[in-house]
HTML snippet that shows the backbone in 3Dmol.js (N, CA, C, O; Angstrom):
<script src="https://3Dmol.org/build/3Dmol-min.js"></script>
<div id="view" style="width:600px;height:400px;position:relative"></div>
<script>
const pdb = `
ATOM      1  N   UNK A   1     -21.503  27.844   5.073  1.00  0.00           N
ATOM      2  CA  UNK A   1     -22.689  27.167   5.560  1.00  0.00           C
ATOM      3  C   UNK A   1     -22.944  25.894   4.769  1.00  0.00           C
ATOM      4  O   UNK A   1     -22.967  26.053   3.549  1.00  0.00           O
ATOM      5  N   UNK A   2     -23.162  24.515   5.279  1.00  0.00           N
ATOM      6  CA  UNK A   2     -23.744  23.979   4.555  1.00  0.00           C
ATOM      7  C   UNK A   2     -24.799  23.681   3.668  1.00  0.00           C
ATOM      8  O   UNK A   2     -25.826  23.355   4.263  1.00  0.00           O
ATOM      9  N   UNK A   3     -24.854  23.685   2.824  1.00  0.00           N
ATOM     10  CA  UNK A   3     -25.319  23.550   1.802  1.00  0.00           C
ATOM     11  C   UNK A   3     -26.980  22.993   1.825  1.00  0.00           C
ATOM     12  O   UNK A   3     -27.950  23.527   1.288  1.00  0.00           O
ATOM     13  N   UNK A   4     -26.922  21.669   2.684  1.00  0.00           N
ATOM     14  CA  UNK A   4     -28.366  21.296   2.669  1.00  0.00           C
ATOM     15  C   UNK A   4     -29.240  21.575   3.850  1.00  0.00           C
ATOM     16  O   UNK A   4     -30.085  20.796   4.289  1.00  0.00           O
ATOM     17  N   UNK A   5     -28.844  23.234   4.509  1.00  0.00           N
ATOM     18  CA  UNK A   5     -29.534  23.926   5.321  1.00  0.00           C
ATOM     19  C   UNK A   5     -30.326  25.377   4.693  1.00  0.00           C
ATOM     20  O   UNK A   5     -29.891  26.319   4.030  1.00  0.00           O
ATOM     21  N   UNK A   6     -31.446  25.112   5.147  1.00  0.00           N
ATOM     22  CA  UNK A   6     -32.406  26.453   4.195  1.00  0.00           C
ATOM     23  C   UNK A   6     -32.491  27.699   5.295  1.00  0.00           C
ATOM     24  O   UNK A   6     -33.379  28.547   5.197  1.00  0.00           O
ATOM     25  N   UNK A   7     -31.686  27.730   6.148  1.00  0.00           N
ATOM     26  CA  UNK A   7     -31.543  28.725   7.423  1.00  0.00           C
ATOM     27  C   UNK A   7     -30.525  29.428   7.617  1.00  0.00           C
ATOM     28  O   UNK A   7     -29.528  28.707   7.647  1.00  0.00           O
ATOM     29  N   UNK A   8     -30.291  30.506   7.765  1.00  0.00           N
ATOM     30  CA  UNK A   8     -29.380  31.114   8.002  1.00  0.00           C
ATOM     31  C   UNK A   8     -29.203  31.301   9.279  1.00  0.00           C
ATOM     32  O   UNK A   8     -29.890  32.152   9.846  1.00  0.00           O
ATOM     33  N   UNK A   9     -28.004  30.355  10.176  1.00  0.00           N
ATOM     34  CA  UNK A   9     -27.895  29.973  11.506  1.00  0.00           C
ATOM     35  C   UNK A   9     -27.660  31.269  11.964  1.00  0.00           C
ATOM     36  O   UNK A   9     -27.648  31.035  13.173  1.00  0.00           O
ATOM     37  N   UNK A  10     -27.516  32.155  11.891  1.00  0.00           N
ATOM     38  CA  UNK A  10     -26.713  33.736  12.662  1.00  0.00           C
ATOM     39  C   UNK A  10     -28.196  34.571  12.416  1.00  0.00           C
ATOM     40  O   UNK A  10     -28.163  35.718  12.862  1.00  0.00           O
ATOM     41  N   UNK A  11     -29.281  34.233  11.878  1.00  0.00           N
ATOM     42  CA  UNK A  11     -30.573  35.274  11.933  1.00  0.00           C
ATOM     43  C   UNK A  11     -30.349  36.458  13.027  1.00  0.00           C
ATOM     44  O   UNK A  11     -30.466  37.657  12.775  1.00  0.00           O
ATOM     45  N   UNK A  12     -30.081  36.021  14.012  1.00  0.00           N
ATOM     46  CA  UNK A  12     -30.200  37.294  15.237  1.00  0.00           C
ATOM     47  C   UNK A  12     -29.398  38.502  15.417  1.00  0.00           C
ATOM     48  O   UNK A  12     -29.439  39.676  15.785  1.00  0.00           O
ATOM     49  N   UNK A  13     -28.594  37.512  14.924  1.00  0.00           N
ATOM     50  CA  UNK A  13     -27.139  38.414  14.925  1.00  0.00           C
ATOM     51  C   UNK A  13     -27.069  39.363  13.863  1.00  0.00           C
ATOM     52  O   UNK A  13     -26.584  40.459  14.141  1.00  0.00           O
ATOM     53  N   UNK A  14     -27.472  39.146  12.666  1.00  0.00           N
ATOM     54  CA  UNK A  14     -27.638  39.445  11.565  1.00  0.00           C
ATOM     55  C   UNK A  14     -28.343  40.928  11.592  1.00  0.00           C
ATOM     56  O   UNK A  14     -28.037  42.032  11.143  1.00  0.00           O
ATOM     57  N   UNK A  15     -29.476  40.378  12.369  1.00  0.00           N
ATOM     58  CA  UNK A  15     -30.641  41.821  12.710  1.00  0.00           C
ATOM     59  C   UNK A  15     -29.757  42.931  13.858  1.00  0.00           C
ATOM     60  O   UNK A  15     -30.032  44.131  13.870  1.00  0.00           O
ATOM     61  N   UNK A  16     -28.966  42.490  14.545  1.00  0.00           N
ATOM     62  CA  UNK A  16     -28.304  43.118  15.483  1.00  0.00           C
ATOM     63  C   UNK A  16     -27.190  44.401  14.868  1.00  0.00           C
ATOM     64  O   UNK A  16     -26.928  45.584  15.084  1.00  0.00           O
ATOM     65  N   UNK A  17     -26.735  43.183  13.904  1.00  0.00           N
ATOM     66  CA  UNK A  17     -25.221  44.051  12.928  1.00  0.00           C
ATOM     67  C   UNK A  17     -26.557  45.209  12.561  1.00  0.00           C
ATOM     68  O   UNK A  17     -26.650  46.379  12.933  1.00  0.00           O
ATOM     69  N   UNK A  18     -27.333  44.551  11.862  1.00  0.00           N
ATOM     70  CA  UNK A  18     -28.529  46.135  11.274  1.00  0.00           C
ATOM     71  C   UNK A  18     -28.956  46.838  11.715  1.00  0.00           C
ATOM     72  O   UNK A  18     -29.266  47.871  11.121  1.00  0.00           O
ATOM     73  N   UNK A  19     -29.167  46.656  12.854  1.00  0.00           N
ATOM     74  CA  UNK A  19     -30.061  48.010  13.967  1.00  0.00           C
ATOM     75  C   UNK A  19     -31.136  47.575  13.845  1.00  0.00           C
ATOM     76  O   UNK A  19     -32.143  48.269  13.985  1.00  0.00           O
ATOM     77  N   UNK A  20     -31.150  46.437  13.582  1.00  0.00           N
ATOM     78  CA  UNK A  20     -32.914  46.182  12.906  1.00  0.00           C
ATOM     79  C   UNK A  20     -33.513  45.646  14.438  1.00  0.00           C
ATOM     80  O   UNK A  20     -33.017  44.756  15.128  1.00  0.00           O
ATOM     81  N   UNK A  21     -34.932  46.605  14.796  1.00  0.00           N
ATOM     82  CA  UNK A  21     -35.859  46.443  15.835  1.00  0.00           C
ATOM     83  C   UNK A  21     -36.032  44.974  16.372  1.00  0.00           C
ATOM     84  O   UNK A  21     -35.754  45.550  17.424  1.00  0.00           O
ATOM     85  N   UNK A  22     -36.159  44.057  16.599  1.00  0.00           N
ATOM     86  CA  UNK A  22     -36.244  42.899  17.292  1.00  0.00           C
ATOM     87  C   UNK A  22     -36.876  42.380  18.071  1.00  0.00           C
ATOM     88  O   UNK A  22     -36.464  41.821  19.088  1.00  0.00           O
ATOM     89  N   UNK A  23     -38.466  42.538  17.543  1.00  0.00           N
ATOM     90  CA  UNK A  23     -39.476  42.531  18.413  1.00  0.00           C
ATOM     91  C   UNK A  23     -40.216  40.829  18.650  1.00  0.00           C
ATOM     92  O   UNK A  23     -39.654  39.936  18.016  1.00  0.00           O
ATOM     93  N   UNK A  24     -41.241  40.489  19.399  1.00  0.00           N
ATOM     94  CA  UNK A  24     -41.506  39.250  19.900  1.00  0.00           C
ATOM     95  C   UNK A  24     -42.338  38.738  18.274  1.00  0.00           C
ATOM     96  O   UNK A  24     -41.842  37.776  17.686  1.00  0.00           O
ATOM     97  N   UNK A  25     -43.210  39.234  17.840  1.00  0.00           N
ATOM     98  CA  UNK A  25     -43.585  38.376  17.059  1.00  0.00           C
ATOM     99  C   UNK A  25     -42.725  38.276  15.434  1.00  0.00           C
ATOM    100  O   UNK A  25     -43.220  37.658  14.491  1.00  0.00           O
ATOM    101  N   UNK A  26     -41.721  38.818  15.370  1.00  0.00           N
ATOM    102  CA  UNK A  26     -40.245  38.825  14.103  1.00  0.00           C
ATOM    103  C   UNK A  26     -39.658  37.102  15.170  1.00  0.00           C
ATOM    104  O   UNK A  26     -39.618  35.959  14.715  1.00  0.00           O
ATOM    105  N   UNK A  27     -39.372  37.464  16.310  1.00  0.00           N
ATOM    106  CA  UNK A  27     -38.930  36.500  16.907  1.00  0.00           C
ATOM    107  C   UNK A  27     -39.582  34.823  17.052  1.00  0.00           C
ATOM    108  O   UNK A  27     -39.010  33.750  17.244  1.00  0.00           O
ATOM    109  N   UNK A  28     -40.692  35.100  16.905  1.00  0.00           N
ATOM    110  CA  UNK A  28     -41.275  33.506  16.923  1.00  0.00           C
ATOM    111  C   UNK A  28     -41.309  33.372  15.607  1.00  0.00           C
ATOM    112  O   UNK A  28     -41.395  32.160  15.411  1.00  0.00           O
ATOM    113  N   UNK A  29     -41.288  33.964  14.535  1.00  0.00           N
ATOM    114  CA  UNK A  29     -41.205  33.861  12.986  1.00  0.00           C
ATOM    115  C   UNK A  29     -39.840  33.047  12.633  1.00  0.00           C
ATOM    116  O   UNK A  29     -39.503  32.337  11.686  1.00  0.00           O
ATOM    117  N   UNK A  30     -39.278  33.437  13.708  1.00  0.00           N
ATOM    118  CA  UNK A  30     -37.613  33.510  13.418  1.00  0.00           C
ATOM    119  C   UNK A  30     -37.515  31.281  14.140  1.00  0.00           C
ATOM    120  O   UNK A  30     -37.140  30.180  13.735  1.00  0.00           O
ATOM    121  N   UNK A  31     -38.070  31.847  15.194  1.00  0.00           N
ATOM    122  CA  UNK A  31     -37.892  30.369  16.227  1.00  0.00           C
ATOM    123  C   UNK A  31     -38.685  29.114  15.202  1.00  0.00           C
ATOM    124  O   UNK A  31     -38.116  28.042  14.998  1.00  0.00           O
ATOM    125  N   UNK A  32     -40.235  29.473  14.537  1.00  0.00           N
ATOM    126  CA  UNK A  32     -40.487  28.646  13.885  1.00  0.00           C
ATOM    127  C   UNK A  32     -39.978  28.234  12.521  1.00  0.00           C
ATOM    128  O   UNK A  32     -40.238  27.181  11.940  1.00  0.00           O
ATOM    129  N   UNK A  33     -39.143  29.315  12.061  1.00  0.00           N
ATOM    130  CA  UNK A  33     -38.170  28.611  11.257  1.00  0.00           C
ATOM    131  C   UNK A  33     -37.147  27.871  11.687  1.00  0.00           C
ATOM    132  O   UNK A  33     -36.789  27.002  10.892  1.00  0.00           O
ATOM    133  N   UNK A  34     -36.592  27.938  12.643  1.00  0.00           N
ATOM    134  CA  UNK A  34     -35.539  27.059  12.966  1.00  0.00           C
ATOM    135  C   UNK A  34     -36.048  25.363  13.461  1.00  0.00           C
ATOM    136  O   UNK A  34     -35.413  24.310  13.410  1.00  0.00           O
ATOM    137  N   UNK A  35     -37.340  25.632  13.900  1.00  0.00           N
ATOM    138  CA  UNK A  35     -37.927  24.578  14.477  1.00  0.00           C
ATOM    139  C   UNK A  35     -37.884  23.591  12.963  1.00  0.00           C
ATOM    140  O   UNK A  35     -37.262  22.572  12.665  1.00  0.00           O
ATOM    141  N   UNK A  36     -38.736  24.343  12.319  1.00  0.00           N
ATOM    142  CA  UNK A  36     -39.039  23.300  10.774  1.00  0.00           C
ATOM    143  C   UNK A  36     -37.739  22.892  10.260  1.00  0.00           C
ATOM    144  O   UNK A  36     -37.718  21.909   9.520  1.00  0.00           O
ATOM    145  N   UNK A  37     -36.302  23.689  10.624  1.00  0.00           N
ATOM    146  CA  UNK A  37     -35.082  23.442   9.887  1.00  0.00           C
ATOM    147  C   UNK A  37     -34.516  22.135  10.687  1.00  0.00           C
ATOM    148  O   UNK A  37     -33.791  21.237  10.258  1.00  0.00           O
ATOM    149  N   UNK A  38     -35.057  22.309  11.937  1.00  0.00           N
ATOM    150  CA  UNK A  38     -34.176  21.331  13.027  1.00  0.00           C
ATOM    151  C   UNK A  38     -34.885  19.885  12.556  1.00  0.00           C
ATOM    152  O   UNK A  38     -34.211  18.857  12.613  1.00  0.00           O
ATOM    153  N   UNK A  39     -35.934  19.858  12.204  1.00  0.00           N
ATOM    154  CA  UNK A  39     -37.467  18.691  11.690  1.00  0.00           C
ATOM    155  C   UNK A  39     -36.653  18.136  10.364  1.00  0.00           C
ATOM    156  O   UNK A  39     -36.799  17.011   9.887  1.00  0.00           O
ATOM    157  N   UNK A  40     -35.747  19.185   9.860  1.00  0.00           N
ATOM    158  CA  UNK A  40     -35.389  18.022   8.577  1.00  0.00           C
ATOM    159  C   UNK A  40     -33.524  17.381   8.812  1.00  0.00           C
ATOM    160  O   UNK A  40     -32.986  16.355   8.396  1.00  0.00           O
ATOM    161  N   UNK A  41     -33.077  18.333   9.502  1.00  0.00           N
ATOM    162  CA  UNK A  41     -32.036  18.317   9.764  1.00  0.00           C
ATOM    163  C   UNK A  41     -31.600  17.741  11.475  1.00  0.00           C
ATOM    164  O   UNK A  41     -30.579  18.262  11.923  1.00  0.00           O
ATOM    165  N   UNK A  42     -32.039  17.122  12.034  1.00  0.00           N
ATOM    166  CA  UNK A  42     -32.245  16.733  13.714  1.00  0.00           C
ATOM    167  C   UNK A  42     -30.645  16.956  14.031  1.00  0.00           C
ATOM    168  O   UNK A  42     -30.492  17.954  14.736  1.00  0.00           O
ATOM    169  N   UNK A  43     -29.535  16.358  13.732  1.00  0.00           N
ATOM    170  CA  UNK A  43     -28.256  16.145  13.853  1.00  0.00           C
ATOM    171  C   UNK A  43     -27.284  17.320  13.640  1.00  0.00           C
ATOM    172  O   UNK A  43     -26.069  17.153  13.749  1.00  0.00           O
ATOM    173  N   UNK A  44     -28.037  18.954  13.222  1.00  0.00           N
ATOM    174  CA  UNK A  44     -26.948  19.741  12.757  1.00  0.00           C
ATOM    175  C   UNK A  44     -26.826  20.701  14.266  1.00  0.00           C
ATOM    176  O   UNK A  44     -27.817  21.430  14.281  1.00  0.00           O
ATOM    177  N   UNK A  45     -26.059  20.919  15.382  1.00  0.00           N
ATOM    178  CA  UNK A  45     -26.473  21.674  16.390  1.00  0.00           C
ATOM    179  C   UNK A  45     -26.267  22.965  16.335  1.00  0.00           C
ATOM    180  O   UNK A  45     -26.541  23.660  17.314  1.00  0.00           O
ATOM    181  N   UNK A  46     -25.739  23.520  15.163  1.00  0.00           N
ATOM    182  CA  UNK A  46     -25.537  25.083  15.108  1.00  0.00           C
ATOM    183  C   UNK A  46     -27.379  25.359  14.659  1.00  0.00           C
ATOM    184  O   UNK A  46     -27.493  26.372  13.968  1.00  0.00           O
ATOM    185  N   UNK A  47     -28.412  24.815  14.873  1.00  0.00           N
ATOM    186  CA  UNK A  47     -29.687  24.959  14.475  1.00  0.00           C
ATOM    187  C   UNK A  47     -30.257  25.304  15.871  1.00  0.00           C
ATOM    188  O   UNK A  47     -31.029  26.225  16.139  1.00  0.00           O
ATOM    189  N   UNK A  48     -29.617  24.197  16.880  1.00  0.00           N
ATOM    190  CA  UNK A  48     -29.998  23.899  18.191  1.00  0.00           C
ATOM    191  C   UNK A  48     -29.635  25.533  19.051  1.00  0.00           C
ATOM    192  O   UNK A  48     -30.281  26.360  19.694  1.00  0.00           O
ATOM    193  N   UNK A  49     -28.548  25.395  18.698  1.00  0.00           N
ATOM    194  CA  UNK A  49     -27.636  26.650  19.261  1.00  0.00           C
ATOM    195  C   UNK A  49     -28.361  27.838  19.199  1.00  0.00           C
ATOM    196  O   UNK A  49     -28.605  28.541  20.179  1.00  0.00           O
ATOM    197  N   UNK A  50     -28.819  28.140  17.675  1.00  0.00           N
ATOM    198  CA  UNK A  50     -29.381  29.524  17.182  1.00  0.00           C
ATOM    199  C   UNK A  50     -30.737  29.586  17.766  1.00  0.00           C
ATOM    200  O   UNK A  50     -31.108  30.737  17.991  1.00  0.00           O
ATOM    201  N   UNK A  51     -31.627  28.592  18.089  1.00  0.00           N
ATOM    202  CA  UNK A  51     -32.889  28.449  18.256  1.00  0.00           C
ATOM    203  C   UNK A  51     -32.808  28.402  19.998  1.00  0.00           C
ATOM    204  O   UNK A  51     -33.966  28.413  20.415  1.00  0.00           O
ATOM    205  N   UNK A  52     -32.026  28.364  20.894  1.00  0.00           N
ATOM    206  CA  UNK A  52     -31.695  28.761  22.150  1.00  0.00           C
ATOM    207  C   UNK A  52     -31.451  29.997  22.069  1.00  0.00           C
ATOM    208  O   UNK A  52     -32.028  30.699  22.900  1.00  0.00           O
ATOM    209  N   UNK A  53     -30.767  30.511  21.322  1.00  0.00           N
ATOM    210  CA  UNK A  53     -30.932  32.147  21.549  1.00  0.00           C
ATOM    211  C   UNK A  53     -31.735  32.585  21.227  1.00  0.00           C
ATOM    212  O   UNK A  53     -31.774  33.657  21.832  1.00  0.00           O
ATOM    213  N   UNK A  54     -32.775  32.496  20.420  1.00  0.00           N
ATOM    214  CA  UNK A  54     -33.972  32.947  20.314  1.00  0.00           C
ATOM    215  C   UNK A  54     -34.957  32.920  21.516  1.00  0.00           C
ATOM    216  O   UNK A  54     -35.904  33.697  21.642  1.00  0.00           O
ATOM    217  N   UNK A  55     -34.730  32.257  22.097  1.00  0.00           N
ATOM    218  CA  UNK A  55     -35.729  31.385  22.954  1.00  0.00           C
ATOM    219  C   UNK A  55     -35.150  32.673  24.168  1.00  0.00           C
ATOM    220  O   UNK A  55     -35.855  33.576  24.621  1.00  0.00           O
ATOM    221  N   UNK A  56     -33.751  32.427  24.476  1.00  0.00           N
ATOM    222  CA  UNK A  56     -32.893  33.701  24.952  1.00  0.00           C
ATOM    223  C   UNK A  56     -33.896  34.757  25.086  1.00  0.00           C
ATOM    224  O   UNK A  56     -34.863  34.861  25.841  1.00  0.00           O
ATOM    225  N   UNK A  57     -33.334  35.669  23.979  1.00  0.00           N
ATOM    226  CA  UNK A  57     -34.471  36.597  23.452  1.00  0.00           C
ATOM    227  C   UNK A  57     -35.717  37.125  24.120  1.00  0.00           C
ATOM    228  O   UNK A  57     -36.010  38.241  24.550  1.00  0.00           O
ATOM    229  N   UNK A  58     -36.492  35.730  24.063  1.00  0.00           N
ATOM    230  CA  UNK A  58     -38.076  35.936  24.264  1.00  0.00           C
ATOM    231  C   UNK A  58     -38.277  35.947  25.576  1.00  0.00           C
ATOM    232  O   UNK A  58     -39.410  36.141  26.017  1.00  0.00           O
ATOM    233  N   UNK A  59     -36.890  35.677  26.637  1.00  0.00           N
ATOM    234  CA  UNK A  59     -37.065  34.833  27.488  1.00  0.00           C
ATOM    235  C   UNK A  59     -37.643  33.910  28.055  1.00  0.00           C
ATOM    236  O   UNK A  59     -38.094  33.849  29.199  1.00  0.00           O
ATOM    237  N   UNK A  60     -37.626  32.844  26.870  1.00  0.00           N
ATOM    238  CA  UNK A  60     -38.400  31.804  27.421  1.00  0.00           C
ATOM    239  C   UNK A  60     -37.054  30.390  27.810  1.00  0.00           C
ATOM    240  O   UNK A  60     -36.575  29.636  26.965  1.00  0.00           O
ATOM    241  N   UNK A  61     -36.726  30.405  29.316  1.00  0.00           N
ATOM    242  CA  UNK A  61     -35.384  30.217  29.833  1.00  0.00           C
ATOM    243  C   UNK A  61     -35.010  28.444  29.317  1.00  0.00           C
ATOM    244  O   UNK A  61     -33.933  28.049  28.870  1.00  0.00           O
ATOM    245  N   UNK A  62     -36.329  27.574  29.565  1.00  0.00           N
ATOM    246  CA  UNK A  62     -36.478  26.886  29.693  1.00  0.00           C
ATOM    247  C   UNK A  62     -35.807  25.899  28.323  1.00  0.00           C
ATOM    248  O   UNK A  62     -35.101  24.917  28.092  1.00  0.00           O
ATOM    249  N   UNK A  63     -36.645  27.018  27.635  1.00  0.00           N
ATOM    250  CA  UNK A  63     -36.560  26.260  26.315  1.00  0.00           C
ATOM    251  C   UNK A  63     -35.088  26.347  25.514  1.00  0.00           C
ATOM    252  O   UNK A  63     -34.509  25.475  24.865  1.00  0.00           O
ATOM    253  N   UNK A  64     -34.714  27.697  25.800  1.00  0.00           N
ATOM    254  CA  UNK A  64     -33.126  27.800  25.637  1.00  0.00           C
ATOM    255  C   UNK A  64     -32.466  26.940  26.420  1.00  0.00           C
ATOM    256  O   UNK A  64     -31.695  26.167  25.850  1.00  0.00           O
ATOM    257  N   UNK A  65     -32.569  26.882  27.525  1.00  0.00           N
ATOM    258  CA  UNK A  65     -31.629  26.061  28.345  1.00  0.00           C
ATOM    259  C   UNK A  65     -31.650  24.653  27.266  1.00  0.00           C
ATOM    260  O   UNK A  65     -30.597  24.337  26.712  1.00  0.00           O
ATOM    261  N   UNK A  66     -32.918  23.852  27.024  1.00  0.00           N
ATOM    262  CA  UNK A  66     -32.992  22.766  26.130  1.00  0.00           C
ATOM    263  C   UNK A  66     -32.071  23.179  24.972  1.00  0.00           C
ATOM    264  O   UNK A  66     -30.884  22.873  25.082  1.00  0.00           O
ATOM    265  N   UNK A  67     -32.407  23.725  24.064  1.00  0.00           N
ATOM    266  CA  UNK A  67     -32.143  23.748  22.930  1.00  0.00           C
ATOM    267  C   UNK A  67     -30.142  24.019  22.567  1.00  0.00           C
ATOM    268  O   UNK A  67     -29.421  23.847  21.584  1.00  0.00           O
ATOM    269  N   UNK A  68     -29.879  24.639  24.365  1.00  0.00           N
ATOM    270  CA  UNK A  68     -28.515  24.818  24.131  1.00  0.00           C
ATOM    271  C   UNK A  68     -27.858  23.395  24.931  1.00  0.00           C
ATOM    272  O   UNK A  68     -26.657  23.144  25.025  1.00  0.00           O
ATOM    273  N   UNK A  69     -28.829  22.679  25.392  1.00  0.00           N
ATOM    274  CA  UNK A  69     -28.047  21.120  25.769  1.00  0.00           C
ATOM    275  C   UNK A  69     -28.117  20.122  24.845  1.00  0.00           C
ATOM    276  O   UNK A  69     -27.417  19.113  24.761  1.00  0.00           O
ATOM    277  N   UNK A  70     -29.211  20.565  24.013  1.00  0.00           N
ATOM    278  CA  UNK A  70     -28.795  19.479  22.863  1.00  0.00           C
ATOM    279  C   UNK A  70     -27.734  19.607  21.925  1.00  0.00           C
ATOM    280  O   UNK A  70     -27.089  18.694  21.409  1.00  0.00           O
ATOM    281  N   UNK A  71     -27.606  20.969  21.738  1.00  0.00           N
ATOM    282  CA  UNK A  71     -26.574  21.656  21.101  1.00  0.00           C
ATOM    283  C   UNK A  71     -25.087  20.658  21.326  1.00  0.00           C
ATOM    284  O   UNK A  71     -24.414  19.920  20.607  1.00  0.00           O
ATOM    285  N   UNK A  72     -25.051  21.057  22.544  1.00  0.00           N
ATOM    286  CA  UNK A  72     -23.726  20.240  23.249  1.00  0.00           C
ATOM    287  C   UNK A  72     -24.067  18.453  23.443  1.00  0.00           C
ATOM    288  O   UNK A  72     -23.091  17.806  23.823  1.00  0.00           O
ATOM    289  N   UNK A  73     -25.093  17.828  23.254  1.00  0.00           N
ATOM    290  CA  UNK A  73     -25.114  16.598  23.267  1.00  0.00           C
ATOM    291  C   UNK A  73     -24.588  15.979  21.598  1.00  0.00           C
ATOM    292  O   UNK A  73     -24.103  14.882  21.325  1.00  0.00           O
ATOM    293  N   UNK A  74     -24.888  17.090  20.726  1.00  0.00           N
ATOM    294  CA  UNK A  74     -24.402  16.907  19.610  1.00  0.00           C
ATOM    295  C   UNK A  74     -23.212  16.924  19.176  1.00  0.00           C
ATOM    296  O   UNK A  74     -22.909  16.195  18.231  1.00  0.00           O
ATOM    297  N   UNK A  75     -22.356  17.696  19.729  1.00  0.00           N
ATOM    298  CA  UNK A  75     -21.500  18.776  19.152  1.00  0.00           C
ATOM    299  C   UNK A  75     -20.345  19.080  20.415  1.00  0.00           C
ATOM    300  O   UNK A  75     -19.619  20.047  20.181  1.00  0.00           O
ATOM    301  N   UNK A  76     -20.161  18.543  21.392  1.00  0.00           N
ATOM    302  CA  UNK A  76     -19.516  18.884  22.746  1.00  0.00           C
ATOM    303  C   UNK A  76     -18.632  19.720  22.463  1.00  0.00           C
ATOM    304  O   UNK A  76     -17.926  20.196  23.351  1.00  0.00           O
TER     305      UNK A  76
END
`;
const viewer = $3Dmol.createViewer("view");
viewer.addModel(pdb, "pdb");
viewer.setStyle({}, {cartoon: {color: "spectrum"}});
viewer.zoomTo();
viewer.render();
</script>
């Protein structure tokens, strides 16, 4: 991981490998960290990526759909 990221891009996955419950408000905890990570870091898209699956998740379609096109506007 790079170094001048304070996020651990795989959060979801992470809870998944654990069995760990995965409920809506762990999940916006999870999304507003990525949000503040993406605020210092705009250019890294594995931020973009992880924060679409969250969004996934919550099903909120919209916002994933965004967050996984910037992904690829970054990063093709």
């Amino acid at each position: 991981l790079p170094k001048h990221v304070n996020i651990i891009p795989d959060y979801v996955e992470i809870f998944e490998k654990l069995g760990a419950k995965i409920d809506r408000p762990l999940l916006k905890t999870i999304a507003n960290l990525y949000k503040e990570e993406i605020e210092k870091n705009p250019l890294y898209p594995d931020l973009y990526y992880q924060l679409g699956k969250v969004c996934e998740y919550m099903e909120e379609w919209d916002e994933a759909i965004k967050n996984y096109q910037k992904a690829l506007e970054i990063n093709p």
